[in-house]
C-alpha positions in Angstrom: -22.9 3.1 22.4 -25.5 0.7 20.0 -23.3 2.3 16.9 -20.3 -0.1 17.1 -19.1 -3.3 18.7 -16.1 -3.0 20.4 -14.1 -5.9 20.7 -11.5 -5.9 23.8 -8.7 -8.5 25.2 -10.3 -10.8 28.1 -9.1 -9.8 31.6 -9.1 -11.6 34.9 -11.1 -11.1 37.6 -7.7 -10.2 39.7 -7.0 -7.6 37.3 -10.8 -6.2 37.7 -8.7 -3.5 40.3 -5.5 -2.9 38.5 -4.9 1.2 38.0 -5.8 3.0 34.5 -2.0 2.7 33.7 -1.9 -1.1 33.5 -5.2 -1.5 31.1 -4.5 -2.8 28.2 -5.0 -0.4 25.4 -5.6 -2.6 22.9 -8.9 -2.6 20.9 -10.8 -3.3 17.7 -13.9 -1.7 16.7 -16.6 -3.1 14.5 -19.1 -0.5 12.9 -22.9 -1.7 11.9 -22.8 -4.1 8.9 -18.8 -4.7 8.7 -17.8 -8.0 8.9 -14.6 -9.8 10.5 -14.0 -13.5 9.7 -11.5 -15.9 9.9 -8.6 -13.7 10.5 -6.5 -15.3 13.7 -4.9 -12.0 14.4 -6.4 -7.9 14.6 -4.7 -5.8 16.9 -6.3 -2.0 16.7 -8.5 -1.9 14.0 -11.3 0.1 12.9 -13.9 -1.0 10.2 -16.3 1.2 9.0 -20.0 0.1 7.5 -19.8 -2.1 5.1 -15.6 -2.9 5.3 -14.8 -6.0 5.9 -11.5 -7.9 6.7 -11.7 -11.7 5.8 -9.3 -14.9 5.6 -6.3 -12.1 6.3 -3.6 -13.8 8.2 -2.7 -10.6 10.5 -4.1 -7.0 10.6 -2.9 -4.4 12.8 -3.0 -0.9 13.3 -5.7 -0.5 10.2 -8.5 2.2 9.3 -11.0 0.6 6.1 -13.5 3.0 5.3 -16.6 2.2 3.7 -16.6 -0.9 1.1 -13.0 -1.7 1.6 -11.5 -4.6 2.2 -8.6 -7.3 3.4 -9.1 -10.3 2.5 -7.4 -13.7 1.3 -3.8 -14.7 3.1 -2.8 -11.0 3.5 -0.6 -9.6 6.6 -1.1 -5.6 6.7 -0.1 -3.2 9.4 -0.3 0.9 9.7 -2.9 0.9 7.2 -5.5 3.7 5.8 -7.7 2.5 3.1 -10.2 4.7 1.7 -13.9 3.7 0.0 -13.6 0.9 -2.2 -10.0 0.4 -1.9 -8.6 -3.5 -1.7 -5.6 -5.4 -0.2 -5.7 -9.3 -1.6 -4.5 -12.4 -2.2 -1.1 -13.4 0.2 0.0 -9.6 -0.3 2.4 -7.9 2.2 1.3 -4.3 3.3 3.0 -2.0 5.7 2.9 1.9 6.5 0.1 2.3 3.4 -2.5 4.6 2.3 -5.2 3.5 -0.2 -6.9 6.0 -1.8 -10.4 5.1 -2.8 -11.0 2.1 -5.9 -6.8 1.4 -5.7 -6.0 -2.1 -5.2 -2.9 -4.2 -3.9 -2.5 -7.4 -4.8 -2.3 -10.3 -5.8 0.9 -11.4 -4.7 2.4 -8.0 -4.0 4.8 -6.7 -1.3 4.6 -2.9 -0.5 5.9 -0.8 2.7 5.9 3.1 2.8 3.6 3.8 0.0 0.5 6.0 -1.4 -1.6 5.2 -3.7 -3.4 7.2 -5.7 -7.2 6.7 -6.9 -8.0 3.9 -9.5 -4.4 2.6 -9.2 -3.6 -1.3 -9.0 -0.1 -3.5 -8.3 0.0 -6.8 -8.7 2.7 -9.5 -8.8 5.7 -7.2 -7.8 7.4 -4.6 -4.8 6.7 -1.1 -4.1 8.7 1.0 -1.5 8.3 4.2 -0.9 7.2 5.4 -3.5 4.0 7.6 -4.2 2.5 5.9 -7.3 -0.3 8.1 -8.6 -4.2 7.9 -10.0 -4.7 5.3 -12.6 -1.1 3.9 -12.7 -0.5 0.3 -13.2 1.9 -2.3 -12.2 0.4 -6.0 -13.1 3.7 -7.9 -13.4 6.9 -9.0 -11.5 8.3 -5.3 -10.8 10.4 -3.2 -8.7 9.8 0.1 -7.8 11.7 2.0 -4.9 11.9 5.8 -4.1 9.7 7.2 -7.2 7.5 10.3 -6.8 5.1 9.6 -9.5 1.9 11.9 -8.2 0.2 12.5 -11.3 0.2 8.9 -12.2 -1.3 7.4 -15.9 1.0 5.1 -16.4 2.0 1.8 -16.4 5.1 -0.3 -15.5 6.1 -3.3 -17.8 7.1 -6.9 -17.0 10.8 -7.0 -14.9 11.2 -3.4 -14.6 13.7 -2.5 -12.1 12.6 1.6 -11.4 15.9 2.7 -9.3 17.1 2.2 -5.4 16.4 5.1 -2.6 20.5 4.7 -2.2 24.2 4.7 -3.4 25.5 2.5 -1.1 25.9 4.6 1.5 22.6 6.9 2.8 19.3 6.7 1.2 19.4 9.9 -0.3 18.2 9.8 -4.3 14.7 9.1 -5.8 13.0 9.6 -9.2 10.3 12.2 -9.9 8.3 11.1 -12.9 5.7 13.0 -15.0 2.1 12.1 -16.1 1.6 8.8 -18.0 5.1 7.6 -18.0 5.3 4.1 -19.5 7.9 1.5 -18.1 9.3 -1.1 -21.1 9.5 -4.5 -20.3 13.5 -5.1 -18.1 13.7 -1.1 -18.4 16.6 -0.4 -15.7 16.5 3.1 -14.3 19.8 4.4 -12.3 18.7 7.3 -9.7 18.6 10.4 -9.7 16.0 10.8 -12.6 13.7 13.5 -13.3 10.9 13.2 -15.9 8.4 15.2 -14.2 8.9 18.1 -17.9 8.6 14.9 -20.1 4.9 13.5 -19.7 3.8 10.8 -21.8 7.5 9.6 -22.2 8.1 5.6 -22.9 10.8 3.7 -21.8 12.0 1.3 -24.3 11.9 -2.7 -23.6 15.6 -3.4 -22.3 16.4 0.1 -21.9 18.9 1.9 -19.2 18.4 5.3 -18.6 20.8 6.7 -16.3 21.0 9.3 -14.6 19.8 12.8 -16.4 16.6 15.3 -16.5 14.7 15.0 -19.7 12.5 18.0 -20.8 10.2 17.8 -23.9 
């Protein structure tokens, strides 16, 4: 097939008769005009026209549509990003979707996220956590267990947005509402629900703990 490269381990001559079961599976596959450079590790990848990984330290397990990219020091693994989307800079990304024009990185560790359309972290941690279109984290932050799926918003310098646990089972999370904005060293104690108070602000220094605000 002229449409893609396929890029598969080197085997042996010996093994040139081994049964189907001990093939290796493994394989990479380069589309027309998608580039791969100086990346010392890709283990089951997919790159679409006009993706490109490049100067990533390891990518496994990763889908980049069209224009997206990995590039710059990143390790990534179990990965979907959609047109446009980016992963930069030494950033850590595991068990991640990338909606189209979002962006991780620089210097940003996330596992167990989504990421909404025209939505950028930067500098700080996000765990499972769906963080919606147009939201914005671009400092040192921490956000765990928040179902934000409207988005708008942004999160200030040394937040600390909850823990998905009590100390004993990970069972709490926050839902928030359209355009929520995070003060700078807000501390949120789970469960939270903003989701009936859109727009809300979080003072600098605040604590909210536990309750459900409505409007």
């Amino acid at each position: 097939d002229e449409s893609a490269l396929l890029s598969l381990p080197s085997q042996s001559s010996s093994s040139s008769s081994s049964s189907p079961s001990q093939i290796p599976t493994t394989m990479n596959m380069l589309c027309p005009h998608s580039s791969l450079l100086h990346t010392p590790r890709t283990h089951h990848i997919h790159l679409s026209p006009h993706a490109s990984i490049d100067s990533a330290t390891s990518v496994s397990s990763a889908l980049l549509l069209p224009q997206s990219t990995i590039k710059s020091g990143c390790t990534v693994s179990h990965a979907l990003l959609q047109w446009n989307a980016t992963i930069t800079s030494q950033s850590d990304a595991h068990h991640v979707l990338l909606m189209e024009q979002s962006e991780v990185g620089p210097h940003s560790f996330t596992a167990n996220a989504i990421y909404g359309p025209d939505s950028h972290v930067s500098g700080g941690e996000v765990h499972c956590t769906i963080f919606g279109p147009n939201a914005n984290s671009h400092h040192q932050s921490l956000l765990i267990g928040i179902l934000w799926p409207l988005g708008r918003g942004n999160v200030g310098y040394g937040s600390n947005v909850g823990s998905n646990h009590t100390g004993r089972i990970p069972d709490q999370e926050t839902s928030v509402g359209e355009g929520t904005f995070w003060g700078l060293g807000s501390v949120i104690k789970f469960p939270v629900d903003l989701t009936s108070a859109p727009y809300s602000i979080i003072a600098a220094g605040g604590q909210l703990p536990p309750p459900r605000i409505t409007l």
